[in-house]
C-alpha positions as CSV (number, residue, x, y, z in Angstrom):
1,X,-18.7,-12.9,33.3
2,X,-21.8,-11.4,35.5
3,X,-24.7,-12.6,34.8
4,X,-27.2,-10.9,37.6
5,X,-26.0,-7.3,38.1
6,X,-28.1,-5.4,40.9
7,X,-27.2,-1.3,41.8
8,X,-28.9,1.0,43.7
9,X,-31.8,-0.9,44.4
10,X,-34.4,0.6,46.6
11,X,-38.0,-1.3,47.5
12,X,-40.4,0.5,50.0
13,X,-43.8,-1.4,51.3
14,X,-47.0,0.7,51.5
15,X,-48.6,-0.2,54.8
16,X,-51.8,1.7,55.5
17,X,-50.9,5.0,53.9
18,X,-47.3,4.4,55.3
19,X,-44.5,4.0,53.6
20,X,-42.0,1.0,54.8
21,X,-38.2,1.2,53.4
22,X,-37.3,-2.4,52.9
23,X,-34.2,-2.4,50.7
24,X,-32.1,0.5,50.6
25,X,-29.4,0.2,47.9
26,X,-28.6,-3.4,47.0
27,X,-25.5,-3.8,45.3
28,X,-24.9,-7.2,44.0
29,X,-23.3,-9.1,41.4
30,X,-23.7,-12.8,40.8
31,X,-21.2,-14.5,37.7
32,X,-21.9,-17.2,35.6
33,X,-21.9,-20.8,37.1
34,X,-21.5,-19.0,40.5
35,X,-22.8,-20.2,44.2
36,X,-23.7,-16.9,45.6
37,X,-25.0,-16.7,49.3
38,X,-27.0,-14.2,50.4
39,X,-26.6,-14.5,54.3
40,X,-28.4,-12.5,57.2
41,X,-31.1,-12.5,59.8
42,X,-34.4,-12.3,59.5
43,X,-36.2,-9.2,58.3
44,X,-32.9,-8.0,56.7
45,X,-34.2,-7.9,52.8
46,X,-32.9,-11.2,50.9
47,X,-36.4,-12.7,50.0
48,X,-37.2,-9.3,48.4
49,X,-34.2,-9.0,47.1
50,X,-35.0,-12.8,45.6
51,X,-38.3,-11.9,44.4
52,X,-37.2,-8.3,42.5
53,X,-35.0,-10.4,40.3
54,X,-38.1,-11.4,38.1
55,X,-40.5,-8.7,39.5
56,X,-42.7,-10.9,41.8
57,X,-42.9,-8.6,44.7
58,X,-45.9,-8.1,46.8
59,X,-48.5,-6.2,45.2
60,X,-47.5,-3.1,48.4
61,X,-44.2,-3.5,47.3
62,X,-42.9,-1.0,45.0
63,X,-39.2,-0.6,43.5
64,X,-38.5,3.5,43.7
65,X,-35.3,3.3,42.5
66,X,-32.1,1.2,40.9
67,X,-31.1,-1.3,38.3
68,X,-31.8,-5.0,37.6
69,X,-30.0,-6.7,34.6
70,X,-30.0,-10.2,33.8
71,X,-27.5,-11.2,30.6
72,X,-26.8,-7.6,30.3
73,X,-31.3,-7.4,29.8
74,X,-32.7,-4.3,31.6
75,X,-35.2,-6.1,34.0
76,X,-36.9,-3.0,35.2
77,X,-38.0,-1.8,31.5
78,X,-39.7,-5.5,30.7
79,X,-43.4,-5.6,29.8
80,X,-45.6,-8.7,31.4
81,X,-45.3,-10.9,27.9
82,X,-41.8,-10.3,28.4
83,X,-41.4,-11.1,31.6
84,X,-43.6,-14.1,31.9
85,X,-40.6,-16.0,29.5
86,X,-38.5,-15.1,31.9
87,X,-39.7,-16.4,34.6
88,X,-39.2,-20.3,34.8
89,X,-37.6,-20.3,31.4
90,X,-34.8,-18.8,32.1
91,X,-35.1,-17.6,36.1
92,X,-36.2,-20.1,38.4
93,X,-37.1,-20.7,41.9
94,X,-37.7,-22.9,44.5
95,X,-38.9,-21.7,48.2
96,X,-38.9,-22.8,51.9
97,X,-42.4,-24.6,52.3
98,X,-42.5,-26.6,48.3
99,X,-46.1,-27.4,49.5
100,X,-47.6,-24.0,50.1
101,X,-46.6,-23.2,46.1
102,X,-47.6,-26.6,45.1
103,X,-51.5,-26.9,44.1
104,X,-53.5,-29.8,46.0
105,X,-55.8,-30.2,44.0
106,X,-53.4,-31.8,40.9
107,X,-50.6,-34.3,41.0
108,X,-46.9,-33.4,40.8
109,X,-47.0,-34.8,37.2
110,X,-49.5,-32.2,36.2
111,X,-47.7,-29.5,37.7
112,X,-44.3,-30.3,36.4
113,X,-46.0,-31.4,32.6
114,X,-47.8,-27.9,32.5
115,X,-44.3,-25.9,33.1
116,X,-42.9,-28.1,30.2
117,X,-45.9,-27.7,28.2
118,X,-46.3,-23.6,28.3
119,X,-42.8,-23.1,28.0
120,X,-41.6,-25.6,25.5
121,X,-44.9,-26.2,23.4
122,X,-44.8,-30.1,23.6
123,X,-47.4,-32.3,24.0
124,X,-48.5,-34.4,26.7
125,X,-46.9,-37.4,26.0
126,X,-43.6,-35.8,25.3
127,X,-43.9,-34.0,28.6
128,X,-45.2,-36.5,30.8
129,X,-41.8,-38.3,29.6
130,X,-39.9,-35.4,30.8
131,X,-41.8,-35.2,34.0
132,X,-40.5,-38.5,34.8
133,X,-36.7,-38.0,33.7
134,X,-37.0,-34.6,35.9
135,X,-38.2,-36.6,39.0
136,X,-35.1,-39.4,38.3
137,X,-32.9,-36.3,37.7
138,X,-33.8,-34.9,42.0
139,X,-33.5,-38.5,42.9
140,X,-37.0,-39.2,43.6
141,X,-37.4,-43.7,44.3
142,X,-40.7,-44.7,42.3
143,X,-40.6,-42.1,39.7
144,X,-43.9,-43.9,37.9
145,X,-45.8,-43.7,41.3
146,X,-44.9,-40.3,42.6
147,X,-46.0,-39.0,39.1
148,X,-49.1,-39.4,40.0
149,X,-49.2,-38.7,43.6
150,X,-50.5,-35.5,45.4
151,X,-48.6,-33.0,47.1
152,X,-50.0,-34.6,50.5
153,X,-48.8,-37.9,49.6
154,X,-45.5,-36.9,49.9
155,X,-42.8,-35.7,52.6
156,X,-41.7,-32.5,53.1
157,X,-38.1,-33.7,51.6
158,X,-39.8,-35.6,48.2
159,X,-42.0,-32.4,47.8
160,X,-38.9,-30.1,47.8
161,X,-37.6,-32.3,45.4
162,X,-40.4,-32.4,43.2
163,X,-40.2,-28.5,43.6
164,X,-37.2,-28.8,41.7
165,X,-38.0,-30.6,39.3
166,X,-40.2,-28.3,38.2
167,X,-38.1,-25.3,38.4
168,X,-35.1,-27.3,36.4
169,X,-38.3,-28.4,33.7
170,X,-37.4,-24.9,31.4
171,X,-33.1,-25.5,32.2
172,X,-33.0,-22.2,33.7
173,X,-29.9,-19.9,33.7
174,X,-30.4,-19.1,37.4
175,X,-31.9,-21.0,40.4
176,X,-32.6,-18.8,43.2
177,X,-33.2,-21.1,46.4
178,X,-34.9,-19.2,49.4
179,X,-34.4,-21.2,52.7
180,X,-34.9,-24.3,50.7
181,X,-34.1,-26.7,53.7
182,X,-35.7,-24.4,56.7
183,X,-38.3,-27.1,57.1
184,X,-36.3,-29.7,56.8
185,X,-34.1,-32.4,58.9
186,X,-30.7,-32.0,59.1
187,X,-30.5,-35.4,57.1
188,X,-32.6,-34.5,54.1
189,X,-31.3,-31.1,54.6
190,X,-27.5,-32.6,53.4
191,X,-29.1,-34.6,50.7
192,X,-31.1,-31.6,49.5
193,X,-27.9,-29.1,49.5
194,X,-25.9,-32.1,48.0
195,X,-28.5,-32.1,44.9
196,X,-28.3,-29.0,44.2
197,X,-24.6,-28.6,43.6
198,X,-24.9,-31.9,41.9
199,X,-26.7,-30.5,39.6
200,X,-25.6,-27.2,39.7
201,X,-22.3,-28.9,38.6
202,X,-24.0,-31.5,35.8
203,X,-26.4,-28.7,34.4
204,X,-24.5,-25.3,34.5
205,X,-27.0,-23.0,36.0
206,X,-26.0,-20.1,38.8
207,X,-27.3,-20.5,41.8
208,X,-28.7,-17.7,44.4
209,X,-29.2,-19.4,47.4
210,X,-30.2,-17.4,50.6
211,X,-30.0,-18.4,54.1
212,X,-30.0,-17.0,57.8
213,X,-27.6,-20.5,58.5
214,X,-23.6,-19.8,57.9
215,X,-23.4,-23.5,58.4
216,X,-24.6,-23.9,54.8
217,X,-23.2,-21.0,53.8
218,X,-19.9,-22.0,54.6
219,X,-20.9,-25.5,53.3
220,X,-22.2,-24.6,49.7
221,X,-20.5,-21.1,48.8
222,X,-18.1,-19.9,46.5
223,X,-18.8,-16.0,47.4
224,X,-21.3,-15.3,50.7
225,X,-22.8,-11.3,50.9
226,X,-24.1,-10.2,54.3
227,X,-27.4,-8.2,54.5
228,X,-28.3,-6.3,56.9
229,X,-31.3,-3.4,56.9
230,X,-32.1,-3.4,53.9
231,X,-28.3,-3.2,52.3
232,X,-25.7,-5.6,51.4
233,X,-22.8,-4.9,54.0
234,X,-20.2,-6.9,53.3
235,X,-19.6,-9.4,50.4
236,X,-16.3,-11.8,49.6
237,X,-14.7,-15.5,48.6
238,X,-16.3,-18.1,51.5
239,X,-12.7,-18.0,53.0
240,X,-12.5,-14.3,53.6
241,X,-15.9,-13.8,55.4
242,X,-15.2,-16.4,57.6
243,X,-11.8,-15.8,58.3
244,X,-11.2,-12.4,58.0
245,X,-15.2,-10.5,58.3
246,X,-14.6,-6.8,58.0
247,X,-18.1,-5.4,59.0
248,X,-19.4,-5.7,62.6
249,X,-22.7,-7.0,61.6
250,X,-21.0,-10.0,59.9
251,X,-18.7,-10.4,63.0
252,X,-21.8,-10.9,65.1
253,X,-23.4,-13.1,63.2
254,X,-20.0,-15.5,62.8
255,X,-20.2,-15.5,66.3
256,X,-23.4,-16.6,67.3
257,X,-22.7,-19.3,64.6
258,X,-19.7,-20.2,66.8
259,X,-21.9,-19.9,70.0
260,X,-24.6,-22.4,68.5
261,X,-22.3,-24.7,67.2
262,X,-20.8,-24.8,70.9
263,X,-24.0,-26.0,72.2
């Protein structure tokens, strides 16, 4: 059963009276309980195509045309009220660099009690509890400390996972993870990517994960889509993109993978 449907879809940036095409027709489906990839190189539209999902876009960025539909719900038509329980509730996200969406000036406890707090209505108490189940849930050590730590306390693998935390608080439907583990070491990287589909697995929620590494893609998959310019160009099962790629984009891209892993 689908539970993100994209068609047409069509974003342009306004730059200084110009107009800048940066999607131009995104097809894409993601099912229920569903690893989807979204693979390319940079520039080629996945973070927009991330951030349209829930309307978040730039303030120059402007959909022109197409459809959105999450759970059969026409995206495009929502009011703000409407989308504001949306967002977190029900679509979540976590980003590259956790500490440039953290705030500094309040401790990860705060931030992950006031998600639980405007989108479930329970108190303090009750959400400071489930502040601290959320933080055993990513596998943080010294959940009672890092409660009440600052974002620049922590390491850039505990504030990824603290990230999370917060955007499991509402048990969304969908996770959409945007270059998640960029930042990271390849050995927090593996933990990080192991999480996820551990709790992907224990928790039941879709996951949109995009990356410019095939590495993970071919790690974490169960269907990988290729962007490229704006559009998605080719999109199968894990095995077939890597086995059998049809369009010449994804062909270069599998073999610069090969080229890199040679080094």
């Amino acid at each position: 059963m689908i539970m993100l449907e994209i068609r047409g879809l069509k974003v342009n940036f306004c730059l200084e009276q110009k107009i800048v095409p940066v999607l131009n027709g995104v097809d894409l489906d993601l099912a229920h309980g569903e690893t989807l990839v979204l693979a390319g190189e940079s520039g080629s539209g996945k973070t927009i195509t991330a951030l349209a999902v829930s309307r978040i876009l730039p303030r120059n960025a402007k959909i022109t045309s197409g459809t959105i539909k999450f759970n059969g719900q026409d995206i495009l038509s929502l009011d703000e009220a409407s989308l504001t329980g949306l967002r977190g509730k029900e679509i979540a996200y976590i980003f590259q660099e956790p500490v440039a969406y953290l705030n500094p000036l309040f401790t990860i406890g705060n931030q992950i009690m006031e998600t639980i707090i405007l989108h479930q209505q329970k108190n303090k108490n009750a959400a400071y509890a489930e502040a601290l189940q959320l933080l055993n849930l990513v596998k943080i050590k010294d959940p009672e400390r890092v409660i009440g730590d600052y974002p620049h306390q922590l390491s850039g693998g505990m504030n990824q996972r603290a990230f999370l935390a917060m955007a499991l608080a509402c048990k969304p439907r969908l996770l959409i993870a945007d270059e998640p583990t960029t930042a990271l070491d390849v050995t927090i990287e593996a933990e990080i990517l192991k999480l996820l589909l551990d709790l992907k697995k224990d928790l039941g929620f879709s996951l949109l994960f995009i990356t410019h590494n095939l590495s993970i893609a071919q790690r974490i998959a169960d269907r990988i889509a290729i962007m490229y310019q704006g559009k998605i160009v080719e999109e199968g099962r894990r095995d077939k993109i890597f086995n059998s790629p049809q369009h010449l984009h994804t062909r270069q891209l599998l073999s610069a993978y090969e080229r890199i892993g040679k080094i």
